[in-house]
N, C-alpha and C positions, 0 to 999 in steps of 0.2 A: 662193187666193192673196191676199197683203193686197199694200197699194203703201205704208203706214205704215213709213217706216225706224225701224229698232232704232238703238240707241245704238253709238258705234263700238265694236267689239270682241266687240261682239254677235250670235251667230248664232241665238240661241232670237228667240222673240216680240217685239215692239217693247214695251218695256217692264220687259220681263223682269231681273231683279236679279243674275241669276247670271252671267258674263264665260260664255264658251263654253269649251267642255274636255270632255274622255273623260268617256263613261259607265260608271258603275260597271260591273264584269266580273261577271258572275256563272258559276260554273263550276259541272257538274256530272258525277262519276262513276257512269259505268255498268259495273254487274257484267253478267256473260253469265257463267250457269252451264250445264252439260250434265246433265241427267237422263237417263242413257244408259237405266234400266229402262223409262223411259217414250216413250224418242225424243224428247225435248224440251226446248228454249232455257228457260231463266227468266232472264228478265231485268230487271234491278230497280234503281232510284235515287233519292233522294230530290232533291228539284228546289228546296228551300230559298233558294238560294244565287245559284240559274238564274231562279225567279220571282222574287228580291227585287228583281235588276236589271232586269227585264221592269218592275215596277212602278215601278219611278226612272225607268225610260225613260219610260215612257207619260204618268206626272206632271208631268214638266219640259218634253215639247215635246207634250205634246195636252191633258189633262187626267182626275181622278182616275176612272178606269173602275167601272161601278155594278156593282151585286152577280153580275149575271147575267154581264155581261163576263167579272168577276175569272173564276169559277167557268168559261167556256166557255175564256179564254185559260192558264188553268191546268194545264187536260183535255189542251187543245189542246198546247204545247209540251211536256206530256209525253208523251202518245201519240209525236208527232213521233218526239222526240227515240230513244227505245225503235224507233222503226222504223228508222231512220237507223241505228243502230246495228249492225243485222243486214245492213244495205246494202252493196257491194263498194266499193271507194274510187272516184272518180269520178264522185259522183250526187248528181247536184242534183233535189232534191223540194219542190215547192209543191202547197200544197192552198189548195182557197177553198171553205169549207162555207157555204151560200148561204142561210139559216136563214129558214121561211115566214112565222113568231109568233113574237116580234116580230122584223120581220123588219131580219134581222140580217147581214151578213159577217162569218167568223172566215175571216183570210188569217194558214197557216203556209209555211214554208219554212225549208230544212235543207240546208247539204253535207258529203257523209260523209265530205268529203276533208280541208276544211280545217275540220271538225267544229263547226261554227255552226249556232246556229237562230235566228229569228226572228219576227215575229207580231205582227201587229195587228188591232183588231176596229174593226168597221163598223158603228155604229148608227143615225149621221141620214145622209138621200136615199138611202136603200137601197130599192131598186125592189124592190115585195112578190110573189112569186111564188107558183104556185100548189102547189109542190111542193117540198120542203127537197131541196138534192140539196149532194154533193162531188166537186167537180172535182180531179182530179188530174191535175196532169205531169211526167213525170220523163224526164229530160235524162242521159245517161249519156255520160261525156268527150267533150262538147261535141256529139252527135249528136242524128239528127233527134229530137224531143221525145216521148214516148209518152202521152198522153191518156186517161184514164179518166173516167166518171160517174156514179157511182153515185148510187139515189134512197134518201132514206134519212127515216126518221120520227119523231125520238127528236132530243129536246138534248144528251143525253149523248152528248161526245164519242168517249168510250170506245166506246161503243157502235157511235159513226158509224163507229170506225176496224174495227170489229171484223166490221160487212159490207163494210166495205171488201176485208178480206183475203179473205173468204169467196167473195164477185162477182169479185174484179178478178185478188187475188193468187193465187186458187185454193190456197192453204195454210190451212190453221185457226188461227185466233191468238183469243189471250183477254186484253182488258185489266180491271188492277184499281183503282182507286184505294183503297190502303194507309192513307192519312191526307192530310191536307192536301195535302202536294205529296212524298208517298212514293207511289210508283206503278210499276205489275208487271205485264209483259207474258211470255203463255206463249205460246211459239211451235211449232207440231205441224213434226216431222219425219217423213218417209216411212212411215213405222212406225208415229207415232202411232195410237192410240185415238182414234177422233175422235168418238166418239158420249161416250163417258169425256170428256175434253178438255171437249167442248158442255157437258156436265151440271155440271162443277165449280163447287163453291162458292167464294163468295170467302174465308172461312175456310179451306176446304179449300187453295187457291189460294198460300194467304199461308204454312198450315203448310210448302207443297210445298217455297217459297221457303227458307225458313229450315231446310230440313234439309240432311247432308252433301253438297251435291252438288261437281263437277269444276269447279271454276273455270277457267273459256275464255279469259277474257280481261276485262282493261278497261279503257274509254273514256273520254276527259274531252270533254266540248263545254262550250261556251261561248255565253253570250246574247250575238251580235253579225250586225247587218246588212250592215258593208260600204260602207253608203253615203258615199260622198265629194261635197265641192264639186265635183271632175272629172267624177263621174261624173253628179251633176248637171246640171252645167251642158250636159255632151254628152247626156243627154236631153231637156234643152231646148228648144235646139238642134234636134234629130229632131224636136221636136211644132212647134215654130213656125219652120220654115225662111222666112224670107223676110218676116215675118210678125211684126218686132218690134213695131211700133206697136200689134198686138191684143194682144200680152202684157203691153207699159210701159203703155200709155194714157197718154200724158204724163208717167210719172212716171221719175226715174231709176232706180229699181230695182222690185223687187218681191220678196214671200216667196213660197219654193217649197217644196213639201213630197216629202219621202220616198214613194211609196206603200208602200213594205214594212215601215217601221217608224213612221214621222210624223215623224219628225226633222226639223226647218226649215233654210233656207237664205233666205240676204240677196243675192239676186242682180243685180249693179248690170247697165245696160245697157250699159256702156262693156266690162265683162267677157263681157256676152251676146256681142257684136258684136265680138270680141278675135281672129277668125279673118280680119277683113276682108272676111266673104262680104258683110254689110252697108255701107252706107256711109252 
């Protein structure tokens, strides 16, 4: 948190040049095909559109993310996204892959309802652990939350997601990454071959995609968090009940940050204290 006020009208960094306003949208479609010979989901999209705005986000309110980031949060929303997709409407899913060298936080999150994703990475005061692992929870219309943890050995994300399904999800799934931010998730139904499925190549993988299959359905999501001054300011509020003077320290306001995406916030005290619980 800074106590340096921005300029008025300003909700980025104290400093900062740009007036406050919408982040660029990024949208992206997902095909879902049927491979009825094989028993299995292909599903495929290019995320162009979805990373560009991930990168406008991340450069305007935290700063430009170094090679290993781009490459981990790239993996990362698109895995997500691909998984979301197969999701029943109603689910909210966060992961936090806990990364041992260098040790690193990748925090995603996704709802299949109102079809958003979101993500940010973690790289300074990340407490180094002795074991990479990924937590999952998933929250299904509004119920008790379901907890996974898988331990996992590999930076590639792809990868991470893929003993995921294998431990958690007990279904078979295979991620590819196609190119840059084109990327193909094969998902085993009942039927499947799954020792077939395990063995495939990723050529092989990509020819599967591109042949005739049944078009299922498709998806658009969107790179969006959610986060509000309201909803800010009411988690605030819940961390420091009673408790303004350790938050202001003298001063009238302070910056708050987002945790799900970094997005900043100017929050004065007269606004903190706007319920009357303080006086």
């Amino acid at each position: 948190m800074s106590s340096e006020a921005p300029e008025p009208g300003k909700t980025g960094p104290p400093g900062d040049d740009g007036a406050a306003g919408p982040d660029k949208v990024g949208e992206v479609t997902v095909r879902r095909l049927e491979d009825l010979e094989n028993d299995l989901l292909v599903i495929r999209a290019d995320f162009q559109h979805l990373y560009a705005a991930y990168l406008d986000h991340v450069r305007r309110w935290e700063s430009d993310p170094d090679g290993l980031s781009q490459i981990l949060m790239r993996q990362g929303l698109g895995a997500a996204t691909l998984h979301l997709s197969c999701r029943p409407l109603g689910e909210m899913v966060g992961w936090t892959i806990n990364i041992h060298q260098p040790p690193t936080n990748v925090f995603l999150t996704g709802d299949s309802s109102e079809r958003t994703v979101t993500g940010r990475i973690y790289t300074e005061n990340v407490k180094p652990s002795e074991q990479s692992r990924m937590f999952v929870q998933t929250t299904r219309n509004a119920g008790t939350p379901r907890q996974s943890v898988v331990e996992v050995d590999s930076h590639d994300v792809l990868q991470i997601f893929e003993d995921y399904y294998g431990r958690s999800e007990q279904r078979p799934a295979r991620f590819f990454e196609v190119g840059d931010t084109d990327f193909l998730m094969l998902l085993g139904m009942p039927r499947v071959d799954v020792n077939w499925l395990k063995n495939l190549t990723r050529d092989e993988a990509i020819g599967l995609s591109e042949e005739d299959l049944t078009l299922l359905d498709e998806k658009t999501y969107r790179f969006q968090c959610g986060c509000s001054a309201e909803k800010m300011i009411a988690a605030v509020r819940g961390m420091f009940a009673g408790k303004s003077d350790d938050l202001f320290q003298g001063e009238s306001g302070v910056e708050v940050f987002c945790p799900r995406c970094g997005r900043r916030w100017w929050l004065e005290r007269e606004e903190f204290e706007g319920t009357g619980e303080e006086e």
